[in-house]
C-alpha distance (Angstrom), angle and dihedral (degrees) to the residues before:
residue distance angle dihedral
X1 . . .
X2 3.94 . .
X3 4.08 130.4 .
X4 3.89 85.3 -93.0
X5 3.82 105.4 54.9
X6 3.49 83.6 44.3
X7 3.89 106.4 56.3
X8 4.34 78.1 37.4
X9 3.73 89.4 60.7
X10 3.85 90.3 37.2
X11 4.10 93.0 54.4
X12 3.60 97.0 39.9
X13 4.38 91.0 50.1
X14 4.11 76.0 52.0
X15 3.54 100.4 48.3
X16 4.14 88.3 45.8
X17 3.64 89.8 56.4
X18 3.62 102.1 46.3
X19 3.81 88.8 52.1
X20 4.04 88.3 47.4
X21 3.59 90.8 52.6
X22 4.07 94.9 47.9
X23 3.71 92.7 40.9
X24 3.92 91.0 48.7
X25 3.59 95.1 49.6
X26 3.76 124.4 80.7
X27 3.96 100.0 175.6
X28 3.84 100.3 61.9
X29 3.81 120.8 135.0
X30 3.45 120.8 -137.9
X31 3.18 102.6 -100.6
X32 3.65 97.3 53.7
X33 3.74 88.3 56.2
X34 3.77 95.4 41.9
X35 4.85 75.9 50.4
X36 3.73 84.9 55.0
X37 3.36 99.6 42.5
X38 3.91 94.4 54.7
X39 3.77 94.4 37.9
X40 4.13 83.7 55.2
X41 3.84 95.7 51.6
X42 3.80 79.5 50.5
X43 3.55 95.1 68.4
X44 3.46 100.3 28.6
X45 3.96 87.7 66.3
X46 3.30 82.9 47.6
X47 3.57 107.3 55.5
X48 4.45 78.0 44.3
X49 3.43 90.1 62.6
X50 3.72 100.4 44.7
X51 4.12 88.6 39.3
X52 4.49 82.7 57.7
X53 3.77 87.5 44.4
X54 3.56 95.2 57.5
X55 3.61 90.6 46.0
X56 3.87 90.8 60.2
């Protein structure tokens, strides 16, 4: 497996748990679910990126 599938698999097992944790938890304040939010577009640009990369 090469550097890219790896930080792929690595991004996406991130971006799974953060939207466990938010959809598990019923007490979170707005602005830890606007955090999440932001820190998931994050990495799903960055698994975009990395998915184009591969491509080319």
């Amino acid at each position: 497996m090469d550097k890219i599938e790896k930080a792929i698999e690595y991004y996406t097992f991130k971006s799974k748990e953060l939207l466990d944790f938010v959809n598990s938890n019923n007490n979170l304040s707005i602005e830890k679910i606007i955090e999440c939010g932001e820190e998931l577009a994050v990495l799903e640009n960055k698994i975009t990126a990395l998915e184009v990369a591969k491509e080319n």
